[in-house]
N, C-alpha and C positions, 0 to 999 in steps of 0.2 A: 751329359749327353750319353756315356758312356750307360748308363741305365734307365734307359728309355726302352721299356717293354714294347712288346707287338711288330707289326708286320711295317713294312713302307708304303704299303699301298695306299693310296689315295694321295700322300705325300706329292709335291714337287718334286720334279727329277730334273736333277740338272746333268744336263749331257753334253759330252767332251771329247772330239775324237780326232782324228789325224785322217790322212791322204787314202788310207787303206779300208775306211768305212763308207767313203764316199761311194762306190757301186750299190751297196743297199741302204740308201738314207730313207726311202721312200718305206721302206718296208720296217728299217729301224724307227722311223717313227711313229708307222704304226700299231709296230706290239709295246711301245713306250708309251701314248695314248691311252692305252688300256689302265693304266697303270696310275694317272696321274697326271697334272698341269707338266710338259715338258719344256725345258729353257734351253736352248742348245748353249752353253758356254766356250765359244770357238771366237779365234780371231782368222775370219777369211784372209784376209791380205798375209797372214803369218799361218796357216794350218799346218799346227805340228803339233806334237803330242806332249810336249813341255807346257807348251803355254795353253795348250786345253787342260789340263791336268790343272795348273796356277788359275786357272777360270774358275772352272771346277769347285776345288777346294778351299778359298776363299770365298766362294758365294756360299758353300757349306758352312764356313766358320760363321760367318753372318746368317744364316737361314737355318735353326738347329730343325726346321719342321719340312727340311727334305731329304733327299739324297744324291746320291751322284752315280754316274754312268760312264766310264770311259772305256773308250774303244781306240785300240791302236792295231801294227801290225804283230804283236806277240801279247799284247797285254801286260808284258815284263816293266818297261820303260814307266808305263803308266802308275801300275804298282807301286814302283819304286819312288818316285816323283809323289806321288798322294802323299804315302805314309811321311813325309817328312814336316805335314803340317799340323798342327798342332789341332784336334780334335778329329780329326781325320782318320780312320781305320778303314784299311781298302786291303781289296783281297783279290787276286787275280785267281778266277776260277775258269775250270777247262771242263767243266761235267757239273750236270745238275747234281749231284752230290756236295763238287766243291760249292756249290751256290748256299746248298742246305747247311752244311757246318757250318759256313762262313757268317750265316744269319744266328743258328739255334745256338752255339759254341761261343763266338766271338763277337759277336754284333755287329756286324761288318756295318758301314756306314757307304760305301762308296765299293762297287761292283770292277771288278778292270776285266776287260775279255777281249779276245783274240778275233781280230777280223780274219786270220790264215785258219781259224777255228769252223769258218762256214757259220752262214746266218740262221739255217734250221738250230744247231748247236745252240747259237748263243741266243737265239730265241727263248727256248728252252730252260736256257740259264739265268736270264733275266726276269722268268714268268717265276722261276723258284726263288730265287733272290728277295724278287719284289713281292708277294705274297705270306713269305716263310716269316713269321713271329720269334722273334727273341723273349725268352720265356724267363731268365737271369741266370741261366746256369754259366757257370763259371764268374761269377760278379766278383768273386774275391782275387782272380786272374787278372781280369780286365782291369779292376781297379787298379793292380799292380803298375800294368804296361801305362794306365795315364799317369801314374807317379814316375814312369820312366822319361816321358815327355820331356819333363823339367831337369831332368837329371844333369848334371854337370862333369862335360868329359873331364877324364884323367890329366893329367900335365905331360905324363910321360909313363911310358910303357913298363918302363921300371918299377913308378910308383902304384901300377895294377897289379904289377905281379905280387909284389910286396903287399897288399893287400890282399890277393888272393890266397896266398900262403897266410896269413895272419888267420883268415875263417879256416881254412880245410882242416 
C-alpha cells in the first residue's frame, strides 16, 4: 500500500466524523463528491469520533483502492486513533501545506481535520490532499515506519535503555 503512486482522486473516500462536523455535512459532502464515490463510515446511534475512526480504517484495510476522511473537533483524537491500524497512515493537517507534504512526503492514506478549523479551511485541505500525487520520495522512509507496524514492544524500560546504550 505503502507504494502506491499518484493522486486519490477518483478513489472511494470513506468518510468518518463526530458531533462537530454535523453543521456542514451538506457542504462536506459536496466538495467530497467532486472527488469520488463517498461512504460515510459513521455509527449514527454512537457518533463519535473513535468508532468513526474504527469504520474508517477498517474499511481502508479491506479497500486498498480508497481513502479516508475524518473529521473531528481538533482532528488530534482522529489522528491518533487511525495510526494505530495497521496500513493506515493519517495525518492531521491544518493548512493546505500540511495536506501537500502529507501526500508528496509520506503518502498519507487517511486525511484527519479540524471541524474548529472552519469548512472554507478544510475545504481547501481536502481539494489538496485529494488531488496531490505521491511521486515515491521518501520510499526508503515509509518502508521503514511499515516495518515499524510489526515491531514488538520492549519488556521493560530497562531493557530499551540497555539497548540503546549498546548502538550509540
Amino acid at each position: 500500500m505503502i507504494r502506491r503512486l499518484g493522486s486519490h482522486s477518483g478513489k472511494r473516500i470513506l468518510f468518518g466524523y463526530d458531533r462537530y462536523a454535523l453543521p456542514d455535512m451538506v457542504a462536506y459532502r459536496e466538495v467530497l463528491a467532486v472527488h469520488g464515490e463517498i461512504v460515510e463510515a459513521v455509527d449514527l446511534k454512537h457518533l463519535h469520533y473513535l468508532s468513526s475512526a474504527e469504520l474508517v480504517c477498517k474499511s481502508i484495510q479491506a479497500d486498498s483502492e480508497s481513502f479516508g476522511i475524518l473529521c473531528c473537533g481538533t482532528g488530534m483524537g482522529m489522528s491518533i486513533a487511525a495510526n494505530k491500524f495497521r496500513g493506515v497512515y493519517a495525518a492531521r493537517c491544518m493548512s493546505v501545506e500540511d495536506a501537500e507534504l502529507a501526500r508528496t512526503i509520506n503518502n498519507a492514506n487517511v486525511l484527519c481535520i479540524a471541524a474548529k478549523n472552519g469548512f472554507a479551511m478544510n475545504r481547501a485541505i481536502i481539494d489538496t490532499f485529494a488531488r496531490t500525487a505521491y511521486t515515491g520520495r521518501k520510499l526508503e522512509e515509509l518502508e521503514y515506519i511499515t516495518q515499524l507496524e510489526g515491531a514488538t514492544p520492549p519488556t521493560s524500560f530497562a531493557a530499551t535503555v540497555r539497548s540503546i546504550r549498546r548502538t550509540a
